[in-house]
C-alpha positions in Angstrom: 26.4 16.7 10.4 23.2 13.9 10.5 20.7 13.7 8.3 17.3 12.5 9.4 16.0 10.0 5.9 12.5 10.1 4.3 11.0 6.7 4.1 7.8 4.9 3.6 6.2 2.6 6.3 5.4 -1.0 5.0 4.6 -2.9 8.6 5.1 -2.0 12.2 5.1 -5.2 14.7 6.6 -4.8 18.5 7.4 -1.1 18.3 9.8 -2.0 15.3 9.0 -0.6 11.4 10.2 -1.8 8.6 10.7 1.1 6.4 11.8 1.6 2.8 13.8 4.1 1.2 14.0 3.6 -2.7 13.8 -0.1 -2.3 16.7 0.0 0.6 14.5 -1.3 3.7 15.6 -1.4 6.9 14.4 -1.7 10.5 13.3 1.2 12.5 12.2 2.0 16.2 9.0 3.6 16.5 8.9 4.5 20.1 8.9 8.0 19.6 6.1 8.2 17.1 3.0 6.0 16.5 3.3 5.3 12.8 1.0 2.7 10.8 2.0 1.1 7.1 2.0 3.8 4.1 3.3 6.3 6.2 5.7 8.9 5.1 8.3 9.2 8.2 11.9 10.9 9.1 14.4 8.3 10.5 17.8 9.0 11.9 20.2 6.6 13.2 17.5 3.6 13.3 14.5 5.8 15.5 11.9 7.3 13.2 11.6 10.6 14.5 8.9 12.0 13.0 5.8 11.6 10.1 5.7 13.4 6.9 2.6 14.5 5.0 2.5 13.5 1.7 3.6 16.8 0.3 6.8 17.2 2.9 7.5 13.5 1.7 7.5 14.8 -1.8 9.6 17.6 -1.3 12.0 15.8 0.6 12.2 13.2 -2.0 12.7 15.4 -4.8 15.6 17.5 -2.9 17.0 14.5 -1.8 17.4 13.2 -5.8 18.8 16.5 -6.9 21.7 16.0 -4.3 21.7 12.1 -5.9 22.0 13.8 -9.8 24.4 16.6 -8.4 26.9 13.8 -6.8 26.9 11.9 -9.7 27.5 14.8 -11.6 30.6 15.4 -10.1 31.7 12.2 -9.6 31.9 11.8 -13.2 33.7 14.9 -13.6 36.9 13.4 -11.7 
């Protein structure tokens, strides 16, 4: 199974976005979408598939740090 990211835009030049997640940034293709900086987007395997309002960004980001408490969680546990 994939799992598309939430990120925030900080520049796009060239059809490329640099996009941060948590302080991780990486490089991203925006051909598919037209995405400007402060932007809330999906990205899977380097293509950002799709913007986020504020509240889906939100909500993603909140389920996505449960599953980061629940793994650490466990991984303690072993």
């Amino acid at each position: 199974m994939c799992v598309a990211m939430p990120g925030r835009v900080l520049s796009v030049k060239d059809g490329v976005a640099r996009v941060d997640f948590d302080g991780n940034v990486i490089e991203a293709r925006a051909d598919l979408v037209q995405v400007a900086p402060d932007d809330r987007v999906l990205v899977h395997a380097g293509l950002i598939i799709q913007k986020l309002s504020v509240t889906e960004a939100e909500e993603m980001d909140a389920i996505f740090a449960e599953l980061r408490k629940m793994t650490e969680q466990t991984d303690e546990h072993r």
